[in-house]
N, CA, C and O of each residue as an XYZ file, in Angstrom:
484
protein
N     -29.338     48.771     22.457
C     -28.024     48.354     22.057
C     -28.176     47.246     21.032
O     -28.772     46.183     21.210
N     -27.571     47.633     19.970
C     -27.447     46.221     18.750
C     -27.088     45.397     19.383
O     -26.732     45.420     20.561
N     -27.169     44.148     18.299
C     -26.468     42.924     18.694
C     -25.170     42.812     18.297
O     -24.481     41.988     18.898
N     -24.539     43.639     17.167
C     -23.332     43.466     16.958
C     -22.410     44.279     18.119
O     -21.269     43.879     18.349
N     -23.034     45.575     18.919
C     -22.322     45.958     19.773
C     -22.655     45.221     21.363
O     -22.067     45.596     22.377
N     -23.144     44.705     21.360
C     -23.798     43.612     22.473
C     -22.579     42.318     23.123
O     -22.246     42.103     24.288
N     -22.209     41.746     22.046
C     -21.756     40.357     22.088
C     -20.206     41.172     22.881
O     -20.163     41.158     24.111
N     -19.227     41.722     22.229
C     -18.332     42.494     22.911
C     -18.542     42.740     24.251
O     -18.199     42.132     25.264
N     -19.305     43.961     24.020
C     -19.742     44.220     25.499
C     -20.020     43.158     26.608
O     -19.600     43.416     27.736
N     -20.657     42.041     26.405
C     -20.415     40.974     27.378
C     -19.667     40.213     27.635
O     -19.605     39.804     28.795
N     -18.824     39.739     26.658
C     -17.473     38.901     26.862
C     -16.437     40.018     27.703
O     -15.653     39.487     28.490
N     -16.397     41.208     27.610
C     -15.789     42.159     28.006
C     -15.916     42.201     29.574
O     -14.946     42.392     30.306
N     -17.074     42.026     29.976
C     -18.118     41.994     31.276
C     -17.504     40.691     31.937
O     -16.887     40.655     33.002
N     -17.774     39.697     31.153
C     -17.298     38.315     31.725
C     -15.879     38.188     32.084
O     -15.423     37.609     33.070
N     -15.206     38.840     31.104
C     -13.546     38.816     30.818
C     -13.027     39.401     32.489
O     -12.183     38.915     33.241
N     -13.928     40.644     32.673
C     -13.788     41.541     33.910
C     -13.685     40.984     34.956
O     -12.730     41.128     35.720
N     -15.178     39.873     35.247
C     -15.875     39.444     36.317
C     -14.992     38.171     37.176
O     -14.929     37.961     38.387
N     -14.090     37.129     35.534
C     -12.885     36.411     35.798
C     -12.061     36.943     36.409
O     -11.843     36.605     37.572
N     -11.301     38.025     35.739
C     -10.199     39.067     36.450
C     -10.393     38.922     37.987
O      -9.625     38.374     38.778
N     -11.836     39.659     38.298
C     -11.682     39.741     39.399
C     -11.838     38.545     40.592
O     -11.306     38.583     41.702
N     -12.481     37.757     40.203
C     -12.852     36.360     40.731
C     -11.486     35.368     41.174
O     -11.273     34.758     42.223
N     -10.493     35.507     39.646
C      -9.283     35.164     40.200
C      -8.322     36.064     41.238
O      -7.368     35.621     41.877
N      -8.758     37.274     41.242
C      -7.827     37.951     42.141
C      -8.254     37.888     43.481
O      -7.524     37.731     44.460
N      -9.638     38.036     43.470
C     -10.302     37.749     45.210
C      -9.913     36.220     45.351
O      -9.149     36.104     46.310
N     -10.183     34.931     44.699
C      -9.981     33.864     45.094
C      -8.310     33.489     44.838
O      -7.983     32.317     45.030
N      -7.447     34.297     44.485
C      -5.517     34.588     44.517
C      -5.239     33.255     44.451
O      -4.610     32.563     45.252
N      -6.131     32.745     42.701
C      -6.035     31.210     42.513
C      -4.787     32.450     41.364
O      -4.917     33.541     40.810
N      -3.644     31.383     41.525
C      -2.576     31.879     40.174
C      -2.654     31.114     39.199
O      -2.796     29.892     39.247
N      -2.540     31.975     37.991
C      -3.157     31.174     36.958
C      -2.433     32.548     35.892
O      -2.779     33.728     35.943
N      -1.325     31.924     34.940
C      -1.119     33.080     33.748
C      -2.353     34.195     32.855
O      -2.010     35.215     32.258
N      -3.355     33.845     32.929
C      -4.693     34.700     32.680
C      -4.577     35.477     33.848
O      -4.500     36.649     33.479
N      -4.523     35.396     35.172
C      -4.680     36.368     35.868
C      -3.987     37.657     35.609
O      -4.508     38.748     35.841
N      -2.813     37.497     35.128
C      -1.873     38.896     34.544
C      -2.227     39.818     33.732
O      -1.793     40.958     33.568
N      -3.598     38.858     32.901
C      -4.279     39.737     32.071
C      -5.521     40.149     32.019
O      -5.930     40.803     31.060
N      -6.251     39.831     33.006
C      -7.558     39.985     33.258
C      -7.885     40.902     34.410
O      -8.751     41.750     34.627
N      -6.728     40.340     35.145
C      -7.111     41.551     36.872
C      -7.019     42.943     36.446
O      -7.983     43.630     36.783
N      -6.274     43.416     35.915
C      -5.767     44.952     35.322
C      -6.609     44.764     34.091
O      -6.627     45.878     33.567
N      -7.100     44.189     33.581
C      -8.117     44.667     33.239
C      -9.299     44.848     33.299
O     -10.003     45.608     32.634
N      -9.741     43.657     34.674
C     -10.666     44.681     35.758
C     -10.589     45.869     36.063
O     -11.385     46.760     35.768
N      -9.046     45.990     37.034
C      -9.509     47.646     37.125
C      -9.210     48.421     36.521
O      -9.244     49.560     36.987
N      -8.695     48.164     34.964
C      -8.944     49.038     33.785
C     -10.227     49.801     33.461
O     -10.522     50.986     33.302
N     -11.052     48.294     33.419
C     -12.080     48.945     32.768
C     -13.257     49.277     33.591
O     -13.932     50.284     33.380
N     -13.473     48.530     34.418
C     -14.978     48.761     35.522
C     -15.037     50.046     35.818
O     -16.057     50.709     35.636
N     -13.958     50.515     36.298
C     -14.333     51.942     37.316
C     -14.717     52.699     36.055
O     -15.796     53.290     36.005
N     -13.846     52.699     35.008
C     -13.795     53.747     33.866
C     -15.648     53.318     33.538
O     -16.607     54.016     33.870
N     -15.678     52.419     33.047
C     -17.324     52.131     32.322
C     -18.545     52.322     33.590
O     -19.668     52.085     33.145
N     -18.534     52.636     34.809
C     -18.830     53.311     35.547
C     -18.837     54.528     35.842
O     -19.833     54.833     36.498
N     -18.042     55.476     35.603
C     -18.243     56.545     35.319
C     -18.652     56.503     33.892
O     -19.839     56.827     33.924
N     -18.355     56.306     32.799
C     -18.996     57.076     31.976
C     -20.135     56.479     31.374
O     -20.373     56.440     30.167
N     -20.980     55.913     32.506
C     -22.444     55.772     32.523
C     -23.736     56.317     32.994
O     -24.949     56.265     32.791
N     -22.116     57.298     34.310
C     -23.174     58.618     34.493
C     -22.865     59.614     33.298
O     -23.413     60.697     33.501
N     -22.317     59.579     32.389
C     -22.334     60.621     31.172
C     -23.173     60.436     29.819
O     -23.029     60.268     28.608
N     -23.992     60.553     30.663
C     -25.114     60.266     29.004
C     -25.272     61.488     28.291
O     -25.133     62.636     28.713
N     -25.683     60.954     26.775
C     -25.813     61.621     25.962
C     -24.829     63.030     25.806
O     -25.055     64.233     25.679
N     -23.626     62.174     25.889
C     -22.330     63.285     25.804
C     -21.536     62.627     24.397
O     -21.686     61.476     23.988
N     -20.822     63.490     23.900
C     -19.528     63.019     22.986
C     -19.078     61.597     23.389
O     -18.939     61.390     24.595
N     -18.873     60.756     22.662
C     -18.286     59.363     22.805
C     -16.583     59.305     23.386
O     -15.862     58.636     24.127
N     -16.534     60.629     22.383
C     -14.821     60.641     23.015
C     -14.429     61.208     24.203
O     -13.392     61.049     24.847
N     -15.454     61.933     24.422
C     -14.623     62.695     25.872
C     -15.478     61.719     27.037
O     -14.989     61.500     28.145
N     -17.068     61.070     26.535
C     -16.980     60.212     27.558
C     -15.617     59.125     28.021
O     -15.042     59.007     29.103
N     -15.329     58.162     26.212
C     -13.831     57.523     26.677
C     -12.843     58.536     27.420
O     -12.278     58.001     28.373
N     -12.658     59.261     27.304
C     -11.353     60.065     28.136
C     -11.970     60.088     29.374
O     -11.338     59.516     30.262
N     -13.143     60.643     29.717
C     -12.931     60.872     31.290
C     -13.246     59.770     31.698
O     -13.194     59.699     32.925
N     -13.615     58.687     31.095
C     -14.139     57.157     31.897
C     -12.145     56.811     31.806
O     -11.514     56.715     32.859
N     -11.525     56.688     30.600
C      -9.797     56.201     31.071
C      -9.464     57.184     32.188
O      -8.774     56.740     33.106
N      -9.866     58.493     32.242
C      -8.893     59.135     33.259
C      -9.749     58.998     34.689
O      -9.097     59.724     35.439
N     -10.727     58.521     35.376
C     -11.649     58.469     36.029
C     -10.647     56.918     37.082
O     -10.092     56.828     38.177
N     -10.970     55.818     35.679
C     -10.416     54.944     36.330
C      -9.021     54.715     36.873
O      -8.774     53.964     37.816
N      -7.663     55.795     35.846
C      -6.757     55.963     36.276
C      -7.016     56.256     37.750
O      -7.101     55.369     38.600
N      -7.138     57.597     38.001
C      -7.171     58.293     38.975
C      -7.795     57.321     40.331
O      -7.126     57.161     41.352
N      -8.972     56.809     40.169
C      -9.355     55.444     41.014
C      -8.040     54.600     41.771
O      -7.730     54.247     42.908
N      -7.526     54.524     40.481
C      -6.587     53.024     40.939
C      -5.525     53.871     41.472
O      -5.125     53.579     42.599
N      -4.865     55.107     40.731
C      -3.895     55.817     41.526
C      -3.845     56.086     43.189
O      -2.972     55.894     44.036
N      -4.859     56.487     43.224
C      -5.807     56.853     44.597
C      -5.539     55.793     45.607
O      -4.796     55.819     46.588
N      -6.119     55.088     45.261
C      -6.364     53.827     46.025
C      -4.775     53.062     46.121
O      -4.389     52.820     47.265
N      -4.077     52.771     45.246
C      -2.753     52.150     45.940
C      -1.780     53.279     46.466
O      -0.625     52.954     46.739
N      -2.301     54.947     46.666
C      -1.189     55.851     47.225
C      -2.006     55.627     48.395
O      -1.349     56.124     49.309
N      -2.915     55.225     48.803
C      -3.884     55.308     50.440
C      -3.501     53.915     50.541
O      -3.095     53.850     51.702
N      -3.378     52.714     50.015
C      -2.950     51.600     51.051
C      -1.162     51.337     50.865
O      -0.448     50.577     51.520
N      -0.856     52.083     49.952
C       0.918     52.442     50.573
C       0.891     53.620     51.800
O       1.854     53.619     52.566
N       0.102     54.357     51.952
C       0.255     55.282     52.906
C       0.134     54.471     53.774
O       1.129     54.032     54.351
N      -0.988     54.113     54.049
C      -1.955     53.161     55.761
C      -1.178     51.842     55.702
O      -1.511     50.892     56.412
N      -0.101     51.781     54.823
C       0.600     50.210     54.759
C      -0.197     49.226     54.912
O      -0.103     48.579     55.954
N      -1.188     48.859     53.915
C      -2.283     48.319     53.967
C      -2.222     47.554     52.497
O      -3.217     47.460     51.777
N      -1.182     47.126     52.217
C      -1.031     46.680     50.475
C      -1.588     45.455     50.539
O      -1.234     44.617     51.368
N      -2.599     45.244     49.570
C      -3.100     43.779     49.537
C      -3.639     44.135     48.180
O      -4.003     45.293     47.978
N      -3.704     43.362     47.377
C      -3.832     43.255     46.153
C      -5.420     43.026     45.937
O      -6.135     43.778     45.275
N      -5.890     41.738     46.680
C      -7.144     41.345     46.901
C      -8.678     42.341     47.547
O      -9.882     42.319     47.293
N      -7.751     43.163     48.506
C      -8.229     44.546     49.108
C      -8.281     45.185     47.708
O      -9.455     45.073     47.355
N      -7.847     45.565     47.110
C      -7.788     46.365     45.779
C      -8.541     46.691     44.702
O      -9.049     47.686     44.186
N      -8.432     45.381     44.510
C      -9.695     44.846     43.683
C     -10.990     44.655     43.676
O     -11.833     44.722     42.781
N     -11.070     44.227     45.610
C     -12.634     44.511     46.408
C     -13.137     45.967     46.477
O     -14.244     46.295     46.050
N     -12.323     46.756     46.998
C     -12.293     48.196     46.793
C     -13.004     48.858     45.585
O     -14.031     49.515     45.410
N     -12.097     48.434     44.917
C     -12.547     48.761     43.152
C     -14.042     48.015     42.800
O     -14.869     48.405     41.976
N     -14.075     47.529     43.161
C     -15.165     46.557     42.362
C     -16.417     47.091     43.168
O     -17.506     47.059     42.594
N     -16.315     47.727     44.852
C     -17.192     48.205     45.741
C     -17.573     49.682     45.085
O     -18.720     50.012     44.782
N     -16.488     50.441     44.938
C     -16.444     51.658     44.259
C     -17.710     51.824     43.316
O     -18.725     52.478     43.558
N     -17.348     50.920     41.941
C     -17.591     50.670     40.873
C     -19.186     50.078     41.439
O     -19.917     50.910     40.901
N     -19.896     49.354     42.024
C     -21.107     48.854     42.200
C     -21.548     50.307     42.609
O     -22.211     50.892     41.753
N     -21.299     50.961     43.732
C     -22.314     52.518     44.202
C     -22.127     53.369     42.704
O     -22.993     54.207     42.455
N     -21.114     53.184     41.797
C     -21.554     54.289     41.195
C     -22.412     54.004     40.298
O     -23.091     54.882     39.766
N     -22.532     52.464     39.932
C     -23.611     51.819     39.264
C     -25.357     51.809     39.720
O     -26.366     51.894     39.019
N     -25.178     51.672     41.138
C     -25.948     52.375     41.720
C     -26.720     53.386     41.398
O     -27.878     53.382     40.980
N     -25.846     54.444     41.668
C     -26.220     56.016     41.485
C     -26.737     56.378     39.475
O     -27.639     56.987     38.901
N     -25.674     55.668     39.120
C     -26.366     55.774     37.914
C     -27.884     54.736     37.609
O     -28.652     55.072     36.708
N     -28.051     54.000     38.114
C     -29.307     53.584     37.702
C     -30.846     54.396     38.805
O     -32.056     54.529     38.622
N     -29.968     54.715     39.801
C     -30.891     55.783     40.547
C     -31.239     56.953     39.551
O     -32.383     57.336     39.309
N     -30.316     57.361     39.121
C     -30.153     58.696     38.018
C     -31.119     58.757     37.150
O     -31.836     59.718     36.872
N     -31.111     56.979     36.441
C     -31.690     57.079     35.369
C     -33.321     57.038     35.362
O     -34.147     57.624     34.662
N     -33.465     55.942     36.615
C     -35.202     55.930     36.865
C     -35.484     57.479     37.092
O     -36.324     58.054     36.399
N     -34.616     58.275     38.276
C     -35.650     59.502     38.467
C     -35.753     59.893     36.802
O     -36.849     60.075     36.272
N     -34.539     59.991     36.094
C     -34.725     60.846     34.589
C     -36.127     60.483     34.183
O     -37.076     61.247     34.009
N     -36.073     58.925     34.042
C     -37.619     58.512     32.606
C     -38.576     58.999     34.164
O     -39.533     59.667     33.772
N     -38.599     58.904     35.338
C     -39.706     59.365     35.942
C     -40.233     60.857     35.560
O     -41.428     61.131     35.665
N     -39.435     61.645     35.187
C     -39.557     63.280     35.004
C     -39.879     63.381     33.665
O     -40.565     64.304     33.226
N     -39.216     62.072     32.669
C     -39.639     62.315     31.381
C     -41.184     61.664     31.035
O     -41.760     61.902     29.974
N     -41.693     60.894     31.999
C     -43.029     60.345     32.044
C     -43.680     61.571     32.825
O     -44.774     61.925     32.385
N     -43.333     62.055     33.577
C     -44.291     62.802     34.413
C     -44.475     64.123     33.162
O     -45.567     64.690     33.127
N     -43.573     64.478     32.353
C     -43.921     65.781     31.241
C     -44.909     65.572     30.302
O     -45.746     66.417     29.985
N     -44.785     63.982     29.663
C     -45.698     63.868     28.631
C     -47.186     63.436     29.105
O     -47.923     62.926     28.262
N     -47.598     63.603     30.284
C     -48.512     63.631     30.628
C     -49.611     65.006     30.727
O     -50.741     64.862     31.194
């Protein structure tokens, strides 16, 4: 990854990590309006489409926006169902979600270079 696409990408990361930090610690603060939703804007979405490598850029963006839609949809029709609304739950949820699939994608990726080391041998 360049450095010009680098610097973004981490303020983006940080921008996230606030979001969510203020929403688990439900310190109120006018930034929170804009940072929490865009936690779970963007995490779940950039989680999925990290298991999509070496795909189209655009349809990775589409199914990483519609990935995370569907996430957040999901998740507040199951704690309006179980009457379980907590905002803070939400965000833990999301952010739990979002770590296993980070997970799985970095599981993904070692076996890959393991199979791609084990060929050129």
């Amino acid at each position: 990854m360049g450095r010009n696409r680098t610097v973004p990408v981490v303020v983006l990361a940080v921008a996230c990590a606030v979001g969510a930090v203020l929403a688990l610690a439900d310190i109120e603060t006018p930034v929170r309006m804009i940072l929490t939703p865009l936690f779970l804007f963007v995490v779940p979405g950039a989680a999925v489409a990290g298991l999509l490598r070496d795909r189209d850029p655009l349809s990775v963006l589409t199914v990483g926006a519609a990935a995370s839609l569907a996430v957040n949809v999901v998740l507040a029709e199951a704690m309006l169902l179980f009457d379980a609304w907590s905002p803070r739950a939400g965000v833990a949820t999301v952010g739990v979600l979002s770590f296993f699939l980070w997970i799985i994608r970095s599981l993904y990726r070692g076996q890959a270079s393991a199979e791609r080391g084990a060929d050129t041998r």
